[in-house]
Structures are given as structure tokens and as C-alpha cells.
C-alpha positions as CSV (number, residue, x, y, z in Angstrom):
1,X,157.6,133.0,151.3
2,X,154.2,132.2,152.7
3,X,151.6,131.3,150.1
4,X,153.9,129.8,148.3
5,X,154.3,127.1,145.6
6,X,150.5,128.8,148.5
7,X,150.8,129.6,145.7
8,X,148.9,126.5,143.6
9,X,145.1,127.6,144.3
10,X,146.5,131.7,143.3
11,X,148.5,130.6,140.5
12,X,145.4,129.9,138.7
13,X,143.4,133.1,138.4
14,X,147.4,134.5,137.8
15,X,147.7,132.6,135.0
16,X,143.9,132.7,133.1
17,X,144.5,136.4,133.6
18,X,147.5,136.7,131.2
19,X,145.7,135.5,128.0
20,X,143.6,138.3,128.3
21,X,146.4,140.6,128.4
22,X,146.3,143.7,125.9
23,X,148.6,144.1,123.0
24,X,152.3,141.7,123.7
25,X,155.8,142.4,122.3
26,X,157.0,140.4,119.5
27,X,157.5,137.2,120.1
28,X,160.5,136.0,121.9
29,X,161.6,134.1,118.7
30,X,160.7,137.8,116.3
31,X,163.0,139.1,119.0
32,X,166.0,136.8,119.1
33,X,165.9,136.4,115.3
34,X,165.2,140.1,114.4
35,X,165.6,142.7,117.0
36,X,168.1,141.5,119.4
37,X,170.7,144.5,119.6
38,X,174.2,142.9,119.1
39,X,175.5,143.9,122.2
40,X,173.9,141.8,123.9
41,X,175.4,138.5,122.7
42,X,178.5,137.2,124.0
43,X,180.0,136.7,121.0
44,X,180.2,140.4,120.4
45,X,181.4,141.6,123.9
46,X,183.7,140.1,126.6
47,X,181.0,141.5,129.0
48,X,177.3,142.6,128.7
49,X,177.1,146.0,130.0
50,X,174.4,148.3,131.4
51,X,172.3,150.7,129.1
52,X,173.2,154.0,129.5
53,X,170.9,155.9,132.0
54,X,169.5,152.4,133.0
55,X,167.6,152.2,136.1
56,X,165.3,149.0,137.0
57,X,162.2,147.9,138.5
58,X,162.1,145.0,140.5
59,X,159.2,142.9,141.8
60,X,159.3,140.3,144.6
61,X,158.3,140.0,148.4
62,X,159.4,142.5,149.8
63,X,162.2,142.5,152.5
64,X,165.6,142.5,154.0
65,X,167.2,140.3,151.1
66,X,165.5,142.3,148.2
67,X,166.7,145.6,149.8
68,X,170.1,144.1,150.1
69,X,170.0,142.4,147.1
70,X,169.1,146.0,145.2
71,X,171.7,148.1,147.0
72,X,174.6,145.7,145.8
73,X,173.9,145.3,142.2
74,X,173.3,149.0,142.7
75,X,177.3,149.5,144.1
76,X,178.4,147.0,141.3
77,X,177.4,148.1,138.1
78,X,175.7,151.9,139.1
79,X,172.1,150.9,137.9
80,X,169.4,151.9,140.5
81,X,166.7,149.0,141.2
82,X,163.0,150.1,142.5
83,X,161.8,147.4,144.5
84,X,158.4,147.0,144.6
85,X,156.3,144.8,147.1
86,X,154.3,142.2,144.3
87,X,153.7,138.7,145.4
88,X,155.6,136.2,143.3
89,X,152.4,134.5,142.7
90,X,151.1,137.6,141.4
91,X,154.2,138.9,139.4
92,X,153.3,137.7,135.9
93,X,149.8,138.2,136.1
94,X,150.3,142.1,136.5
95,X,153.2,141.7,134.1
96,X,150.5,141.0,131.6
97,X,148.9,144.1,132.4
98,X,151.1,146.6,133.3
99,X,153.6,145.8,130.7
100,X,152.3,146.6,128.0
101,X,151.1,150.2,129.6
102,X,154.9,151.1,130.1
103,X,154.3,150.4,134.4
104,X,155.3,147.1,134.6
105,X,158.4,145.9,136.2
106,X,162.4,145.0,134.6
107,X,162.7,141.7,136.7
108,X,160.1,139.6,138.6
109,X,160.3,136.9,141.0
110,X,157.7,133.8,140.1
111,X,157.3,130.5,139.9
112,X,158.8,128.5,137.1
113,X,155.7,126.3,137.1
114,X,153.7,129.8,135.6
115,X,156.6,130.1,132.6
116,X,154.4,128.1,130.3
117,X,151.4,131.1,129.8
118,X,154.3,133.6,130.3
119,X,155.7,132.1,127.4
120,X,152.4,132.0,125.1
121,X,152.0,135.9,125.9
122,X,155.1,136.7,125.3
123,X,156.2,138.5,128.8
124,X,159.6,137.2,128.9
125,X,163.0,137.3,127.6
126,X,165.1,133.9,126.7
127,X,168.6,133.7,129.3
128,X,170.1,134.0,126.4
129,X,173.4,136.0,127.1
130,X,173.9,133.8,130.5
131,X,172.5,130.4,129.5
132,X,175.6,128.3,129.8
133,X,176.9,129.9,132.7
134,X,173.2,130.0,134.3
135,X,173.5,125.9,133.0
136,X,176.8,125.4,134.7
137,X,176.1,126.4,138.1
138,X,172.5,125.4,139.0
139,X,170.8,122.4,139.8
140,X,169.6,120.5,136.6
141,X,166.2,119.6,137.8
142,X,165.8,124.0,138.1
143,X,167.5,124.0,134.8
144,X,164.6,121.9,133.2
145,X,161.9,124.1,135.3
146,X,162.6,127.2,133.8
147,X,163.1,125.7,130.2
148,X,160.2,125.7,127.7
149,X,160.7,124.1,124.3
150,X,164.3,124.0,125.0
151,X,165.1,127.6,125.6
152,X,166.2,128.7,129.3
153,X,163.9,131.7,130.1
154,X,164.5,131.9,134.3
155,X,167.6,132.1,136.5
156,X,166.5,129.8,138.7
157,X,166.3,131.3,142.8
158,X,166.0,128.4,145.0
159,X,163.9,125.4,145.5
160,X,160.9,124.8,147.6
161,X,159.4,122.0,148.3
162,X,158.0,120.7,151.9
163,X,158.6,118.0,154.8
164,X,157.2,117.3,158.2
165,X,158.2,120.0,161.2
166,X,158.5,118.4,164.2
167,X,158.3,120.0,168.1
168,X,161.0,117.8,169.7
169,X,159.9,118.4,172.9
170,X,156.3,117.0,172.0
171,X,157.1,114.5,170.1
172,X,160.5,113.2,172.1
173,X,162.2,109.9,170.7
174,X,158.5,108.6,169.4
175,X,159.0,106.7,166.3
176,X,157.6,108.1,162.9
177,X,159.0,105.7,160.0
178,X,155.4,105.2,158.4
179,X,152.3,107.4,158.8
180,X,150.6,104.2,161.2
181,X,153.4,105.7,163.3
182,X,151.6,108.9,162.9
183,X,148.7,108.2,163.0
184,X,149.1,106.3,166.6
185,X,150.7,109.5,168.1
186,X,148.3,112.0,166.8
187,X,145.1,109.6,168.5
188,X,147.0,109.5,171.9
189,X,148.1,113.1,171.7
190,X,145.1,115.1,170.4
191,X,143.2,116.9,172.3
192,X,140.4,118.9,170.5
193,X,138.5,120.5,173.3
194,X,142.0,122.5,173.8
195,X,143.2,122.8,170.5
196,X,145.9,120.4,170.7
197,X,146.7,118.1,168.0
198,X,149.1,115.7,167.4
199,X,149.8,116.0,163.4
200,X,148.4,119.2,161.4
201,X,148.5,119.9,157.2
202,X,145.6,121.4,155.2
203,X,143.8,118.5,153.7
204,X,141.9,120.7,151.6
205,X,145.7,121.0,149.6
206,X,146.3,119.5,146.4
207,X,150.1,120.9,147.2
208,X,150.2,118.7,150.0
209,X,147.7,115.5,149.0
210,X,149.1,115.4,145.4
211,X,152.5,113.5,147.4
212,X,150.7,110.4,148.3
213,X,148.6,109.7,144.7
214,X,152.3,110.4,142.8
215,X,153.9,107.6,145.3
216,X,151.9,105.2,144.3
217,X,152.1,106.0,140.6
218,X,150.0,109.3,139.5
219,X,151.4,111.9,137.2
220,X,149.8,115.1,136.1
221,X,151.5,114.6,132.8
222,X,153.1,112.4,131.1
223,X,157.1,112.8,129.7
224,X,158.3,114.1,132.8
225,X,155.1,116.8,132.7
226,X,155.6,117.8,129.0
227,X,152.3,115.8,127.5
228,X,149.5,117.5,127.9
229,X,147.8,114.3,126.1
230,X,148.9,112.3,129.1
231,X,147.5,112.6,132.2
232,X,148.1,109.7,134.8
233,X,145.4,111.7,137.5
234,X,142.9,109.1,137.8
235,X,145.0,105.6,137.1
236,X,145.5,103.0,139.7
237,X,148.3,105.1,141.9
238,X,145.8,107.6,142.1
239,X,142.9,106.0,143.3
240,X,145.3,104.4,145.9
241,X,146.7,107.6,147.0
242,X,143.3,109.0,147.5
243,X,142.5,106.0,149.7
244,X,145.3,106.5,151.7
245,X,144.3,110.5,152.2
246,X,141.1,110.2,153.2
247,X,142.5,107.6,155.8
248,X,143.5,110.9,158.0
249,X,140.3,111.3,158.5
250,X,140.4,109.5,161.5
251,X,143.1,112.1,163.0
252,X,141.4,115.1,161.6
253,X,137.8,115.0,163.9
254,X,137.2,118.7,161.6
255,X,135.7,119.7,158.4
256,X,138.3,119.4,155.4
257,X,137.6,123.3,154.9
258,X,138.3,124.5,158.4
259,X,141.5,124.0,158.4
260,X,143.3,126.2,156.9
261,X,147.2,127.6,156.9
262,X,146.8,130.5,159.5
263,X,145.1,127.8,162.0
264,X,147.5,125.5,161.1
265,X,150.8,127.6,161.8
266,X,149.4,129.4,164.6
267,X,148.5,126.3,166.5
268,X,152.1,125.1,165.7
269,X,153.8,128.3,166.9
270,X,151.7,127.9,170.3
271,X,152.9,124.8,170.3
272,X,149.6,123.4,169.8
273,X,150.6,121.5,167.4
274,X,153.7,118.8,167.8
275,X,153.7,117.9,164.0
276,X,152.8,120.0,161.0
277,X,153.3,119.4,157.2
278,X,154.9,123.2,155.6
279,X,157.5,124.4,153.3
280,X,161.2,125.5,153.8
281,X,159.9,128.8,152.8
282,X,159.2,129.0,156.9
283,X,162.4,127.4,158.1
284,X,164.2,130.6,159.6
285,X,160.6,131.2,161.2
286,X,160.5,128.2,162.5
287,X,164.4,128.1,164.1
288,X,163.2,131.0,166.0
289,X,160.6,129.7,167.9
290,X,160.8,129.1,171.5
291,X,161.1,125.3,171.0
292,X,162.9,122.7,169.5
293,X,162.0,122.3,165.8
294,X,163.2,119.5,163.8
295,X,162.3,118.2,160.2
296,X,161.9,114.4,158.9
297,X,160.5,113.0,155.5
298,X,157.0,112.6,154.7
299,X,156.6,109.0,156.1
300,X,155.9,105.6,154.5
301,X,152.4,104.5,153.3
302,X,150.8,101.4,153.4
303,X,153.0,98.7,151.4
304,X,156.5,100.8,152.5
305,X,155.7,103.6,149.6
306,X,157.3,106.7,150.0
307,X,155.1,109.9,149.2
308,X,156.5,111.7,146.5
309,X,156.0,116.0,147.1
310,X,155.8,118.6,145.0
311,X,159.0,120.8,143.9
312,X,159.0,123.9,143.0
313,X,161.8,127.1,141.5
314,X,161.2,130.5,142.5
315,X,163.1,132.2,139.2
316,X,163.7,135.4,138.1
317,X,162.6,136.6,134.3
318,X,163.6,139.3,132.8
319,X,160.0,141.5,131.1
320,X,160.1,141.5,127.1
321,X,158.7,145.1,128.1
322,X,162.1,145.9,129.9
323,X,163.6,149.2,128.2
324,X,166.8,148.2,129.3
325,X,167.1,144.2,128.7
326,X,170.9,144.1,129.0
327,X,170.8,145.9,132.5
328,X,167.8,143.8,133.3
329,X,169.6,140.6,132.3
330,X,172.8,141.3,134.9
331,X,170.5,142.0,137.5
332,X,169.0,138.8,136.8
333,X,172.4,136.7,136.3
334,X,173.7,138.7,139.8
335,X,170.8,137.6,141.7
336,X,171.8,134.0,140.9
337,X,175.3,134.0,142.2
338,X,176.7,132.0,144.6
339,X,177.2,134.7,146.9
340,X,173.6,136.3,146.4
341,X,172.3,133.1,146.9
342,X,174.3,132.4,150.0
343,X,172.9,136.2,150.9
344,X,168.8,134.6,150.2
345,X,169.9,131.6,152.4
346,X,171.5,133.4,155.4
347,X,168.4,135.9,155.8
348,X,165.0,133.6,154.3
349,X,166.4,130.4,154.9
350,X,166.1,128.8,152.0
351,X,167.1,126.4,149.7
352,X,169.6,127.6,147.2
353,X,169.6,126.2,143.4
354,X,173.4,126.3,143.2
355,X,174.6,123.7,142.3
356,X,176.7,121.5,145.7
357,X,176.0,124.4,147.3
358,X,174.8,122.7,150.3
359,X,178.2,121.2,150.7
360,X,179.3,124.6,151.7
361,X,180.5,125.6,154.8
362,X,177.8,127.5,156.0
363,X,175.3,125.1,155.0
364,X,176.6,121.9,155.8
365,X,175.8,122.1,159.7
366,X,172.0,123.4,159.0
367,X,170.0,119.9,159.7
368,X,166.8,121.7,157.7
369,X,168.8,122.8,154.4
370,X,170.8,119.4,154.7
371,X,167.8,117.4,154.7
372,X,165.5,119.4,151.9
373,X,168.6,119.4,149.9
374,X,168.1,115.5,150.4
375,X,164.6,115.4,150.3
376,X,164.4,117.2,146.8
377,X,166.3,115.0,144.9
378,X,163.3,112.6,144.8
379,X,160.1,115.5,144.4
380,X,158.7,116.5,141.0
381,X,158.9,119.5,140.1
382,X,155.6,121.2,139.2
383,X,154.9,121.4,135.4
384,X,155.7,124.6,133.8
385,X,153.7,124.0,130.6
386,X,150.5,126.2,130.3
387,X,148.2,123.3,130.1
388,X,149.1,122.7,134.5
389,X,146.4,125.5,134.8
390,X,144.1,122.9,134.2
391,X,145.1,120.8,137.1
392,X,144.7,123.7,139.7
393,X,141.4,124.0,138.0
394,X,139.7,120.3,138.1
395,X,141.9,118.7,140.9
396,X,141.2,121.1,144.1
397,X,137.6,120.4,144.3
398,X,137.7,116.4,144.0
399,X,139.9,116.8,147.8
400,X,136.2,117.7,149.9
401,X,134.5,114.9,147.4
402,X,136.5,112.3,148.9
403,X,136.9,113.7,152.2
404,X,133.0,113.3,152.6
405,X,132.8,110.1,151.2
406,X,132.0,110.4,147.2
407,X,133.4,107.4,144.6
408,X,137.1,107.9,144.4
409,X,137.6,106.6,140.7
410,X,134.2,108.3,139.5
411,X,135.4,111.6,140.9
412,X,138.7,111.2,139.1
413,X,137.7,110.5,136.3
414,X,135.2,113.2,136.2
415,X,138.2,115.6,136.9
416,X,140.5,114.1,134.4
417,X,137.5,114.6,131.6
418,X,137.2,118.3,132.8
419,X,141.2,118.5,132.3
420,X,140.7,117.2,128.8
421,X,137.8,119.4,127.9
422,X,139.4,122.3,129.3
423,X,143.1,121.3,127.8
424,X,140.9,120.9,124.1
425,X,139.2,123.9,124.1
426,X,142.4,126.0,124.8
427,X,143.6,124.8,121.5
């Protein structure tokens, strides 16, 4: 899942893209209130069942799972699925576009944080028909990322969100409780003229950076990232957290902008690289490599505060355009099971939203699962409201401001304004 929550910088043009969208379905209210068929609510039928003739288009990343993934729904219910190789990133942005000209896909695989302008265009269909069950069995803090207004549009996937990799053979028993633990390693360990570096993350990431400003007290917005007349970017936390990221500095003897995520995981695969900062979207990559890999937390900062990361719910939504919602809507529901997502774990690696599910069996002697299941309990999930767009907009470019030296609360505060202007002028 490379590129990821990758993701942040690409959601962006994703998301400006759908407002510009040609002509939208009703709206999701016109269709719940008018149109809904009455098969498709479970107080009419013991079981939603397939359209006749149904046969479905599926977008996501292409591979093993998906394949898999197709083939059983297919054996289950007798509905074919199409999948199609779109980037989840990408998935709502060519909804937008090729929805409306009768090419777009059934189901698609994207962020929750990118529901928000989905929403607004009028792409996707409410989980209506498995909301409680969809409720019952996943992990609250997905439930509340795929929710806008109060209505449960995703079945929420996984969850992503990122730690520290660690070569054990590199690093050995050194201690790394706080990032001065870090940062003492990386000085006696890097070595630039060969490539060799002791601790490696993209700097030029507001993914990665935004960790340290929320542990010290930033928010994007305010009411758990539902006000978009609250924005806690440039307060007291997040000058300090800025301070504390341009402190790498003095491990990172290269230009903010040269290093990026290719040099960053092929230097680790070389083992080049004894730490890296990187997302459970690479963990069965990264249990393959010839080496021993281990994970720990982000480490304390200065004053014992613990960085707070970025969350994030791969979910699938189910197209307004879908000529067969009801098939659509089981595909989407069967995806989410325990056993599908037991499936997504066993070949990606990842981090299932079922809820406990990392207290079963086949989980509970994986050290990475076992500690991102951990590790996510404190992160924020991203924003899904549309108004986040505007954060992926201002916040990027303030990262190679402060890098090079610029005023960290003037440069915030600049951004936040921007944020505001942008924010008013959408309305």
C-alpha cells in the first residue's frame, strides 16, 4: 500500500478534482428518502440479495488479495467482480469522472479521510442496509472515520498508521526511549560518504512531522476534527513541535527535498539504513528481508512527550452510480468480514479494523500487528470532512520554511490564514 495515507500530498489534487465533476446522482438524502427500492432495507427482507444479471466493478491495488477476494464473493453469491488496477488515492477522484459517463466502478477502495468531498458530490451510497452490523464488528475510531453528519458511508478495511522499523542487527540492544537516544545513535552511526545512515523518514512529510506538533498540543481541527472554524495549526504545541523537527537537522546533513520515499526504503532494504520511520502498509515487505526487522513507538520528545501520528481507514464505498447497489453493497459488507479481513492480513500484512481481532490466534504472535494494534489506540485519525483539503494545501510547504531557517510562528500563522481564506471562499 505504498503511497499511502502517501497518499496526503495525492489526496489533494484527488479531492479538488471532484468538485468539478460533471452532472451527480441525486443526493444521498433524494435517494434514501425517495428512490431507495424496498428491497434493499432490512426490514423488508431477511437477506439483501443480488440484482438479477448483476456483475460488478471493482477498484483497488491490484493484487493477490483483490483477485482472491473477487473469486470468493464470486463462488458465494454468483456475481462476477472486474477488478481494475486504480490507486486508492485515486479511486474517488476518477469516480467523479467516470461515474457519471456510465465507466466508473461498483465498489472502490479509498481513504476515509477523502469521504467528506465524496459526500458534497454525491459519489456514494450511505451503509445503510449493514450499518449496525458494520457498527458491531469494527473498531469505533473506523466507525467515526467513515461517518459524515452521522450517517455510515464506508465499510471500513484496515487501519494504517506508522512506527519506527528497526534493523536489529544494526541497532542491537542500543537504547531508543527518547529521540536524544536517537539522535546519539544516528551521529555515531552515519556515514554519508557511503550512504549509511543511522535513522531515515522524509522530513519534507507533513504525514510524518504532523506527530510531533499534535504531541505537544496541535490539532488540525477542532471537535475531534469536525470544526472547520477551529484550527489549533499554529498554537503553542505547534510551534513547539516545529522546534523539535527541525532539531533533526543535525542527523539529516541533506536537503529537506532530497530525501524522498524511494531513497528512503531502498537504503533500508540494503541495509543502509538501521532505522526508518514507514507505515504497516510495508510490514510483510519488510518480514521478508534478509535481516532482522523489528518495530518500536515513535520515541519521547523533549519534556517526556509522546509524538502523536497520524491514523488512517482504507474503506470501501459503494458508487451512487452503481446499477446494481444491492449487489454492490454485499460485496462491500463481504469484504469486511472477519474472514476476508483475516484473508487482507495473511497476504498484505495489515492491520485489520475488526474489532479484538488482534486477539486472534493468528495474530496474537505477530510482534508488528501486536504493536500497531497498540500503537493506534492513541493516533488521530485524519479528518474526513472536506475542509482537510485545505491542510494538504497550506501545511506541506511551511516543512522546507522551517527546515532552512524561516520564523516558526510567522510561517504558521501565515498557513493557518491561507487555511481560513481558502476554507471561506469554499463556502
Amino acid at each position: 500500500m505504498k503511497k499511502k495515507m502517501v497518499l496526503l500530498s495525492l489526496i489533494v489534487a484527488t479531492i479538488l478534482a471532484l468538485s468539478a465533476c460533471g452532472s451527480a446522482p441525486k443526493s444521498n438524502k433524494q435517494y434514501n428518502e425517495a428512490e431507495q427500492p424496498a428491497e434493499t432495507t432490512s426490514a423488508s427482507l431477511d437477506e439483501l440479495k443480488p440484482e438479477p444479471g448483476a456483475e460488478l466493478v471493482y477498484w483497488d491495488m491490484k493484487d493477490s488479495y483483490t483477485d482472491l477476494l473477487a473469486l470468493e464473493f464470486e463462488k458465494k453469491y454468483g456475481v462476477k467482480v472486474t477488478v481494475e488496477d486504480v490507486k486508492f488515492w485515486e479511486t474517488l477522484g476518477r469516480l467523479g469522472t467516470d461515474g457519471p459517463a456510465g465507466t466508473g466502478a461498483d465498489v472502490v477502495v479509498a481513504g476515509a479521510d477523502q469521504l467528506g468531498p465524496a459526500v458534497k458530490s454525491g459519489l456514494v451510497l450511505p451503509n445503510d442496509y449493514f450499518e449496525e452490523e458494520t457498527k458491531e464488528i469494527t473498531v469505533k475510531s473506523a466507525v467515526d472515520a467513515a461517518t459524515i453528519d452521522g450517517i455510515l458511508y464506508g465499510y471500513p478495511r484496515n487501519i494504517e498508521s506508522y512506527m519506527i522499523y528497526v534493523n536489529k542487527e544494526l541497532v542491537k540492544n542500543t537504547k531508543l526511549e527518547t529521540w536524544d537516544d536517537v539522535k546519539a545513535f544516528a551521529k555515531q552511526f552515519n556515514d554519508i560518504p557511503n550512504n549509511k545512515y543511522g535513522f531515515l523518514y522524509e522530513p519534507n512529510s507533513m504525514l510524518y512531522n504532523y506527530s510531533f506538533m499534535a504531541g505537544y498540543g496541535a490539532y488540525i481541527f477542532g471537535k475531534n476534527g469536525t470544526d472547520k472554524n477551529d484550527i489549533g495549526l499554529n498554537n503553542e504545541g505547534a510551534v513547539k513541535g516545529m522546534e523539535f523537527f527541525r532539531s533533526l537537522k543535525e542527523i539529516f546533513p541533506v536537503e529537506i527535498t532530497d530525501l524522498t520515499e524511494d531513497i528512503k526504503v531502498s537504503l533500508w532494504e540494503q541495509g543502509k539504513a538501521a532505522m526508518i520511520i514507514d507505515g504497516i502498509w510495508n510490514a510483510a515487505k519488510y518480514k521478508k528481508l534478509p535481516f532482522e526487522v523489528g518495530v518500536i513507538q515513535l520515541p519521547k520528545m523533549p519534556g517526556g512527550i509522546d509524538p502523536v501520528p497520524y491514523a488512517s481507514v482504507p474503506a470501501y464505498f459503494v458508487s451512487s452510480y452503481s446499477k446494481y447497489p444491492n449487489a454492490a453493497k454485499l460485496f462491500a459488507h463481504f469484504a469486511t468480514t472477519k474472514e476476508m479481513q483475516l484473508k487482507n492480513y495473511e497476504i498484505r500484512g495489515v492491520l485489520p479494523a475488526y474489532q479484538g481481532i488482534e486477539n486472534d490466534e493468528k495474530l496474537k504472535e505477530d510482534e508488528f500487528i501486536q504493536a500497531f494494534s497498540k500503537h493506534v489506540k492513541d493516533a488521530q485519525m485524519i479528518p474526513s470532512i472536506q475542509e482537510v483539503e485545505f491542510f494538504f494545501q497550506s501545511m506541506p510547504p511551511v516543512l522546507e520554511q522551517i527546515w532552512k531557517g524561516s520564523d516558526i510562528k510567522k510561517t504558521l500563522d501565515k498557513a493557518v490564514a491561507d487555511m481560513k481564506s481558502n476554507i471561506e471562499a469554499d463556502h
